[in-house]
C-alpha positions as CSV (number, residue, x, y, z in Angstrom):
1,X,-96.2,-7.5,-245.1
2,X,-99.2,-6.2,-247.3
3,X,-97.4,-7.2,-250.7
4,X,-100.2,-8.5,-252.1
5,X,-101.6,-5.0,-252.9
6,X,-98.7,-3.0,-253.6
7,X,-98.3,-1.2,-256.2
8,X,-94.6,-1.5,-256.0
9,X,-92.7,-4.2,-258.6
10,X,-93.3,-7.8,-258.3
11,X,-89.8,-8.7,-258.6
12,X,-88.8,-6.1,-255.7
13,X,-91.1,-7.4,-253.7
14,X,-90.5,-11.0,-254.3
15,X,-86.6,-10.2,-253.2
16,X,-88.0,-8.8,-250.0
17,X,-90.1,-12.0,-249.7
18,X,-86.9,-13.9,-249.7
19,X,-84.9,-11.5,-247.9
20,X,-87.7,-11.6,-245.1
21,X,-87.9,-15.6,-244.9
22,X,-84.2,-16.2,-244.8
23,X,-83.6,-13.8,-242.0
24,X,-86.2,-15.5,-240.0
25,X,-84.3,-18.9,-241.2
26,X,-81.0,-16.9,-240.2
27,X,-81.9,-15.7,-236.8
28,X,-83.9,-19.4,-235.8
29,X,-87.1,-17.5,-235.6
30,X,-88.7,-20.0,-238.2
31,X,-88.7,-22.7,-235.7
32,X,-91.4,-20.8,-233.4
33,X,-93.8,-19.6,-236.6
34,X,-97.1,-21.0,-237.2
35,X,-98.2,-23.2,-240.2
36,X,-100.5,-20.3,-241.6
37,X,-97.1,-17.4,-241.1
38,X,-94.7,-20.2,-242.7
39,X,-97.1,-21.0,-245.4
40,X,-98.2,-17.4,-246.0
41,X,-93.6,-16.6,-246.6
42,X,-92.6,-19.6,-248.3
43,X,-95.6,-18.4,-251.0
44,X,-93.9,-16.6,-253.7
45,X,-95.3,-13.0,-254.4
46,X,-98.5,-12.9,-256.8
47,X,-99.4,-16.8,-256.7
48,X,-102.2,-16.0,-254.6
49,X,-104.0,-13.0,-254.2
50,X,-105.1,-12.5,-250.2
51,X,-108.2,-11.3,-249.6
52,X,-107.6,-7.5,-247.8
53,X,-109.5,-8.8,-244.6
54,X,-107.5,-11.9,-244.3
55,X,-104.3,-9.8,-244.4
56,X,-105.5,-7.3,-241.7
57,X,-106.2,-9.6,-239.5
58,X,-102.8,-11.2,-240.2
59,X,-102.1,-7.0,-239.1
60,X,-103.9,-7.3,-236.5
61,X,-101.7,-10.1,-234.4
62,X,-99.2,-8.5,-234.9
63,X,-100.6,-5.2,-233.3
64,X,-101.6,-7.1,-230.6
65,X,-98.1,-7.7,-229.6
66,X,-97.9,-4.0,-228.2
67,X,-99.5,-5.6,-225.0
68,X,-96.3,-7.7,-224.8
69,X,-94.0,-5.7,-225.2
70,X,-95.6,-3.7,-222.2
71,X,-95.4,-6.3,-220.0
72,X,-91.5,-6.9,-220.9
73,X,-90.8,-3.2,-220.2
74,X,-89.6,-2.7,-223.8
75,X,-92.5,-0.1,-225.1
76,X,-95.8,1.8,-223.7
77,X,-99.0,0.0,-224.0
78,X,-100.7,2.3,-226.6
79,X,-103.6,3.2,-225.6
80,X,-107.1,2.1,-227.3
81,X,-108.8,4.9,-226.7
82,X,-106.8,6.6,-229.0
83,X,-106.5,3.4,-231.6
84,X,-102.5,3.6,-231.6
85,X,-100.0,1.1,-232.1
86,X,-96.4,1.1,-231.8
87,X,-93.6,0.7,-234.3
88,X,-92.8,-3.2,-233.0
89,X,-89.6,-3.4,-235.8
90,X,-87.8,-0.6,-234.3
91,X,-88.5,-1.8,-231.0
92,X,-87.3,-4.8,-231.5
93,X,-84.2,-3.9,-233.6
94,X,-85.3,-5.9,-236.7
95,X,-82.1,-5.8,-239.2
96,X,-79.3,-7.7,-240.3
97,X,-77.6,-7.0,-236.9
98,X,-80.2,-8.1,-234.6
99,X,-79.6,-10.6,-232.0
100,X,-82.1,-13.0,-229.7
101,X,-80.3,-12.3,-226.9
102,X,-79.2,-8.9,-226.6
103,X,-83.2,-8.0,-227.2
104,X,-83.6,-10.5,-224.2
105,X,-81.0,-8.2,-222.1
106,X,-83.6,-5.4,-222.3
107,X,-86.5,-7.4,-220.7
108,X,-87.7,-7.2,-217.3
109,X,-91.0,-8.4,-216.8
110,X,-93.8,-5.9,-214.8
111,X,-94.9,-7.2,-211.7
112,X,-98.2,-9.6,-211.6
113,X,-100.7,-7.2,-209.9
114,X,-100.1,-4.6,-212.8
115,X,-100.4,-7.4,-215.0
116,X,-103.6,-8.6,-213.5
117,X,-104.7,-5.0,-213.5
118,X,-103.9,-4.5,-217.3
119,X,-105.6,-7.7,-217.9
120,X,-108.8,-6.1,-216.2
121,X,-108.8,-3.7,-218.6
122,X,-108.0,-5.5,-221.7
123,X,-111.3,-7.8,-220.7
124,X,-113.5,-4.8,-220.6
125,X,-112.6,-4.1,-224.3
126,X,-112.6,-7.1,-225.6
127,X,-116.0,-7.6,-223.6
128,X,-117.3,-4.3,-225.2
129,X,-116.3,-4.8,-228.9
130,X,-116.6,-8.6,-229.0
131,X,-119.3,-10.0,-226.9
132,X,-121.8,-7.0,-226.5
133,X,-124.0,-6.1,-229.2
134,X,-121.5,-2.8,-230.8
135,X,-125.1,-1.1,-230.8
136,X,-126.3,-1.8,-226.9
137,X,-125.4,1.5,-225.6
138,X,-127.5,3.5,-228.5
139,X,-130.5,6.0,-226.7
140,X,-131.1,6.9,-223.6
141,X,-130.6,4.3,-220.3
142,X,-128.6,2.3,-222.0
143,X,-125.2,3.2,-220.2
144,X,-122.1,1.0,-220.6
145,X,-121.4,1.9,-216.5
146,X,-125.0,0.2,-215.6
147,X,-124.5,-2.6,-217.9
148,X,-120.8,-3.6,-216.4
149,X,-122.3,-3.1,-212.9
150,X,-125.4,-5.3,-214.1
151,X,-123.6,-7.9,-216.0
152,X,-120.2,-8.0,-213.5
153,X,-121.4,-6.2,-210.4
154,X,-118.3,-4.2,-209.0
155,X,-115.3,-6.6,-210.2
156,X,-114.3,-4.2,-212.7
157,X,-114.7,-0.8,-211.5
158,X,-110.8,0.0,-211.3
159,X,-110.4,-1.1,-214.8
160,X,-113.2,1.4,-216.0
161,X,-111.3,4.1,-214.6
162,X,-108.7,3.3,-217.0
163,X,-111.0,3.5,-219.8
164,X,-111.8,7.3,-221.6
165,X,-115.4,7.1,-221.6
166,X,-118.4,9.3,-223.2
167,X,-120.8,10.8,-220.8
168,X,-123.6,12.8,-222.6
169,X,-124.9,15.7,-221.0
170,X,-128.1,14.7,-222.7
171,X,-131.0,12.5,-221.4
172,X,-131.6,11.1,-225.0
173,X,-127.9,9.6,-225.1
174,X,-126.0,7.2,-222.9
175,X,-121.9,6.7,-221.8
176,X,-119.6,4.2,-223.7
177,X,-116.0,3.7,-224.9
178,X,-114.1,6.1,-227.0
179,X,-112.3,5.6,-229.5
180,X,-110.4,7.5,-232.3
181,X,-112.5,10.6,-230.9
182,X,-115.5,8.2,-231.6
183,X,-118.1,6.3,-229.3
184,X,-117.9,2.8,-230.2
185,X,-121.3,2.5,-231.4
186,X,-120.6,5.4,-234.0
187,X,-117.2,3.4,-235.1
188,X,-117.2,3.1,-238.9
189,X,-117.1,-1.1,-239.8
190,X,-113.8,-1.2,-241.0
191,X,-112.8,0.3,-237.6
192,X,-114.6,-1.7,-235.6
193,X,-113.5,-5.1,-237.3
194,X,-110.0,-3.7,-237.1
195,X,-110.2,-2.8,-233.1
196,X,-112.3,-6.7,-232.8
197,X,-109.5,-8.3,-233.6
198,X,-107.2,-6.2,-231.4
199,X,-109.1,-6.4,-228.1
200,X,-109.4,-10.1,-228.4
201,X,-105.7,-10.9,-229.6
202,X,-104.5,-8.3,-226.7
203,X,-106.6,-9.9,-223.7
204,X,-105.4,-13.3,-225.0
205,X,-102.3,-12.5,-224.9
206,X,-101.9,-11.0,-221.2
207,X,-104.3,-14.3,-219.9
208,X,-101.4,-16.4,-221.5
209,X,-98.6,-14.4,-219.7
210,X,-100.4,-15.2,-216.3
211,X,-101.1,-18.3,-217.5
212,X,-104.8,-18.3,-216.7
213,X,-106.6,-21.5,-217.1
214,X,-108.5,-20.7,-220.6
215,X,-109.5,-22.9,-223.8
216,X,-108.7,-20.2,-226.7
């Protein structure tokens, strides 16, 4: 999707462009895009030059699907510890000979509980990356463990077990998330930006699946 920067031809990838829309046309997936997807396809290659954030986060959505595909039984859940994602267009056969409902064949959807459970977890990262401070748990006493308990009490004590943590063996340090072999607080920006938009798109995601009352 990141034509905008390629190096590759203009006129190769303004045929993929094409190629790309009229599949979706094809197949009757245009019918379910949004304005911004439909707009950002029917736009002919070099006529606007995207900014690179505003096409990672276009990335990003689509990452987010992972969670998904997890709860249809078609893939893992990649885990964000280790900042993976899955290959979604071999997944979901995307070529000339896919079909709607031969994908839909493959589908069985995971029970609720593990759902809810997943969910627990998503919150907790998207909590962590999006709503506390990415530099809370920096120096000593500042644990991310005391400051779910504090700020949750024990709601969400299964779903941290889930979660690959850091514990220091040093008083001058504190525990919280890792990532890419990183704490979160020692992420670079582009990572953390990149795993923002992730956490939030993911635990959106699994809230609409169980259809939880929320305004997004």
């Amino acid at each position: 999707m990141n034509w905008g920067e390629s190096t590759r031809p203009i006129k190769k990838r303004e045929y993929e462009r094409i190629l790309i829309l009229n599949w979706l046309d094809d197949k009757g997936y245009d019918s379910y895009m949004t304005e911004e997807e439909r707009a950002f396809f029917e736009l002919p290659v070099g006529e606007k030059n995207y900014k690179k954030n505003e096409l990672e986060m276009m990335d990003v959505r689509c990452k987010a699907m992972d969670i998904i595909l997890w709860a249809l039984q078609i893939a893992e859940l990649p885990d964000l510890s280790r900042f993976a994602v899955n290959d979604n267009h071999k997944l979901l056969n995307i070529c000339r000979k896919h079909e709607f409902l031969s994908e839909v064949d493959k589908c069985s959807i995971r029970p609720t509980d593990e759902l809810s459970s997943q969910k627990d977890i998503e919150f907790l990262w998207n909590w962590r990356m999006n709503q506390l401070d990415i530099r809370a748990t920096q120096g000593a006493n500042h644990s991310i463990i005391d400051m779910i308990e504090s700020e949750f009490g024990e709601r969400y004590q299964e779903a941290l077990k889930s979660i690959e943590l850091y514990k220091p063996k040093i008083k001058t340090s504190s525990s919280d998330f890792v990532t890419c072999h990183l704490v979160v607080r020692e992420l670079y920006k582009w990572q953390i930006q990149l795993l923002k938009g992730i956490t939030y798109w993911r635990y959106h995601a699994i809230s609409w699946m169980l259809d939880d009352e929320m305004k997004w």
